[in-house]
C-alpha positions in Angstrom: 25.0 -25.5 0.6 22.8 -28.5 1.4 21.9 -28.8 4.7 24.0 -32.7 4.5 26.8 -31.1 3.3 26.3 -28.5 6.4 26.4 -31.3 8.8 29.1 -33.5 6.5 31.6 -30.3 6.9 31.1 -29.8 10.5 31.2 -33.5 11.9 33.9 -34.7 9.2 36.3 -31.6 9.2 35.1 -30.0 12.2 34.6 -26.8 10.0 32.3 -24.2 10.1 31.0 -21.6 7.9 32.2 -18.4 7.5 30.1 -15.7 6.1 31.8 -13.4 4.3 29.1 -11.7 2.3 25.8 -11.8 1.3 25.1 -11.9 -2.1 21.3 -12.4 -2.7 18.7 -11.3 -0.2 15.4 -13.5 0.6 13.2 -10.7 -2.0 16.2 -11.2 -4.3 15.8 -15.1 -4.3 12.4 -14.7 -5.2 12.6 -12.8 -8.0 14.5 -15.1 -9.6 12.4 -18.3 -8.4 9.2 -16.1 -10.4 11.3 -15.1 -13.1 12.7 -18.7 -13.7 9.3 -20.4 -13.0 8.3 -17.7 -16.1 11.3 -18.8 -18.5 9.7 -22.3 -18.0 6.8 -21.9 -19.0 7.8 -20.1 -21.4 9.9 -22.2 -22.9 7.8 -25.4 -22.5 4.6 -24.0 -24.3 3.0 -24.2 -20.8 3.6 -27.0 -17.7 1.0 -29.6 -18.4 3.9 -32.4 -19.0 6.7 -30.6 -17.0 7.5 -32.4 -13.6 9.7 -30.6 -11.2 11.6 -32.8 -9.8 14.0 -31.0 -6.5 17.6 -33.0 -6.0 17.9 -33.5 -2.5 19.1 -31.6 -0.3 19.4 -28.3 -1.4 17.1 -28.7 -4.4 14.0 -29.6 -2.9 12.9 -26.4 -0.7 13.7 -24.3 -4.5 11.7 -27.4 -6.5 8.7 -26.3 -3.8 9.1 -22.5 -4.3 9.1 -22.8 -8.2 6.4 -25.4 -8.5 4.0 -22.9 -6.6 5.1 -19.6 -8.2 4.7 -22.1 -11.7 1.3 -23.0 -10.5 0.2 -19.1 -9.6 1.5 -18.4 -13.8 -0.5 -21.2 -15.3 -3.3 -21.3 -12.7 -3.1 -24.9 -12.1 -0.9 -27.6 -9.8 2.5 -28.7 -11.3 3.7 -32.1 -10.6 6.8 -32.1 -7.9 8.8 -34.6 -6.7 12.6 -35.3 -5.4 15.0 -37.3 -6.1 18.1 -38.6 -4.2 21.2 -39.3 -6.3 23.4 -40.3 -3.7 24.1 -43.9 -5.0 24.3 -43.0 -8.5 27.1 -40.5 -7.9 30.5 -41.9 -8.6 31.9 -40.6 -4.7 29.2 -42.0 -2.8 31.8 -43.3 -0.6 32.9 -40.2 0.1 29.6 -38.8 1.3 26.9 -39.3 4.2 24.1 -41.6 2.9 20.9 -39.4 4.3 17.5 -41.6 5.1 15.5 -38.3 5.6 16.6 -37.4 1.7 14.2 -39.9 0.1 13.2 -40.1 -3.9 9.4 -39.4 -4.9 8.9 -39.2 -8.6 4.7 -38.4 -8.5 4.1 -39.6 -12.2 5.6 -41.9 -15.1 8.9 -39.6 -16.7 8.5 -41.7 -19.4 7.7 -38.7 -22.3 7.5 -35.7 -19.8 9.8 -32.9 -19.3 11.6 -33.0 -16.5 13.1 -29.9 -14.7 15.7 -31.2 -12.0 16.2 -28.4 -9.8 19.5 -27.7 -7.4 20.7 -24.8 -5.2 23.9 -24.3 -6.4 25.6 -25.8 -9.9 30.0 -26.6 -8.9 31.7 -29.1 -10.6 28.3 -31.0 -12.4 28.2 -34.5 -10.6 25.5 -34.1 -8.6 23.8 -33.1 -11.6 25.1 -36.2 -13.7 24.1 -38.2 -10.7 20.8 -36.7 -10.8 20.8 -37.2 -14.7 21.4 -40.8 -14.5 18.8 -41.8 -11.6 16.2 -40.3 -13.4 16.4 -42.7 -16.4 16.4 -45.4 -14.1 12.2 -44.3 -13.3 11.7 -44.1 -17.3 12.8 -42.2 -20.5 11.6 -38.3 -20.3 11.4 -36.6 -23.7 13.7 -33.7 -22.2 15.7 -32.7 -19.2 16.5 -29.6 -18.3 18.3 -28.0 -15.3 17.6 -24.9 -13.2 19.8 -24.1 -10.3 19.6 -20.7 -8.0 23.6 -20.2 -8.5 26.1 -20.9 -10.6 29.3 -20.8 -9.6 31.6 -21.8 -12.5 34.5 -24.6 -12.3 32.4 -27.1 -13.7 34.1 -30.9 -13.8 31.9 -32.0 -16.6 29.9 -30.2 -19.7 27.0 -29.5 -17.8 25.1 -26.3 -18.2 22.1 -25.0 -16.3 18.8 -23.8 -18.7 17.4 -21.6 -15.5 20.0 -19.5 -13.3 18.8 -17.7 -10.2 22.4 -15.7 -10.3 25.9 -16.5 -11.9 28.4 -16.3 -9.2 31.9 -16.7 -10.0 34.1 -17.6 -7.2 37.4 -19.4 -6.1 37.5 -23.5 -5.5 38.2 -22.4 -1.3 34.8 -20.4 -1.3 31.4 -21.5 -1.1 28.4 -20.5 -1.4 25.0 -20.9 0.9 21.4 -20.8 -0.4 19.1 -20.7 2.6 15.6 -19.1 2.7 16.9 -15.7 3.5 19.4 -15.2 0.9 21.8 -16.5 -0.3 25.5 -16.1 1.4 29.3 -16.3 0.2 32.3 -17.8 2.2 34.6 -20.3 3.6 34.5 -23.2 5.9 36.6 -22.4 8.5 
């Protein structure tokens, strides 16, 4: 869970998180960020035009992690960036405009592959968000998605190409990627 939607689900609902379990410890997480930075590269031919781009919030500390476990495979710097969808999604009303959650693409998308990175794939509009403020910096050649957990009930036909862990779960749960693991439960 983003750290907005932390402080959007305390101050609006006055709810807190409940752990209930812990489902993927910090050594866990980082398996998966090295074996995810490995599936792209592998699947890219290398990074040389990849640009890992983090959606803010939640994305941006995983974007980090997997654009310096990408640049320890291939030996060389990645580009990285982040991007905030906020006005693009279609409940923007609905949700805290953040100042501190500001876009920086580093290069031209125009013709590069973009991986758009989140912490945890739910119903696919922050990814569709994140899909459609990206083509307002240029036109990438490909886009593809990697996300630390996916938790099913998808809204939209959206599909992650690099999964951390597939989580199922029910709509009341949810589920918290933080740098020590990553944690199941309820907002109370």
């Amino acid at each position: 869970m983003a750290e907005r939607e932390r402080r959007r689900a305390s101050a609006v609902q006055n709810a807190v998180f409940q752990t209930k379990s812990q489902v993927m410890t910090a050594d866990d997480v980082a398996r998966a960020i090295h074996r995810m930075a490995h599936e792209i590269c592998e699947r890219n031919s290398g990074c040389e035009n990849v640009i890992i781009i983090g959606l803010q919030t939640g994305g941006v500390g995983l974007a980090e992690r997997l654009a310096a476990s990408i640049g320890a495979i291939e030996g060389s710097t990645v580009n990285l960036g982040s991007l905030d969808a906020t006005m693009h999604r279609d409940d923007f009303d609905l949700r805290p405009i953040s100042s501190e959650a500001a876009t920086h693409i580093p290069v031209d998308p125009t013709n590069k592959i973009i991986v758009l990175v989140d912490d945890v794939l739910y119903t696919g509009r922050t990814v569709r968000a994140g899909l459609e403020a990206i083509h307002s910096y240029g036109r990438p050649e490909a886009i593809q998605l990697a996300v630390m957990v996916d938790r099913g009930h998808r809204e939209l036909p959206i599909r992650p190409d690099f999964v951390g862990k597939n989580l199922p779960t029910r709509h009341s749960e949810m589920v918290d990627v933080r740098s020590d693991g990553v944690f199941l439960g309820e907002l109370l």
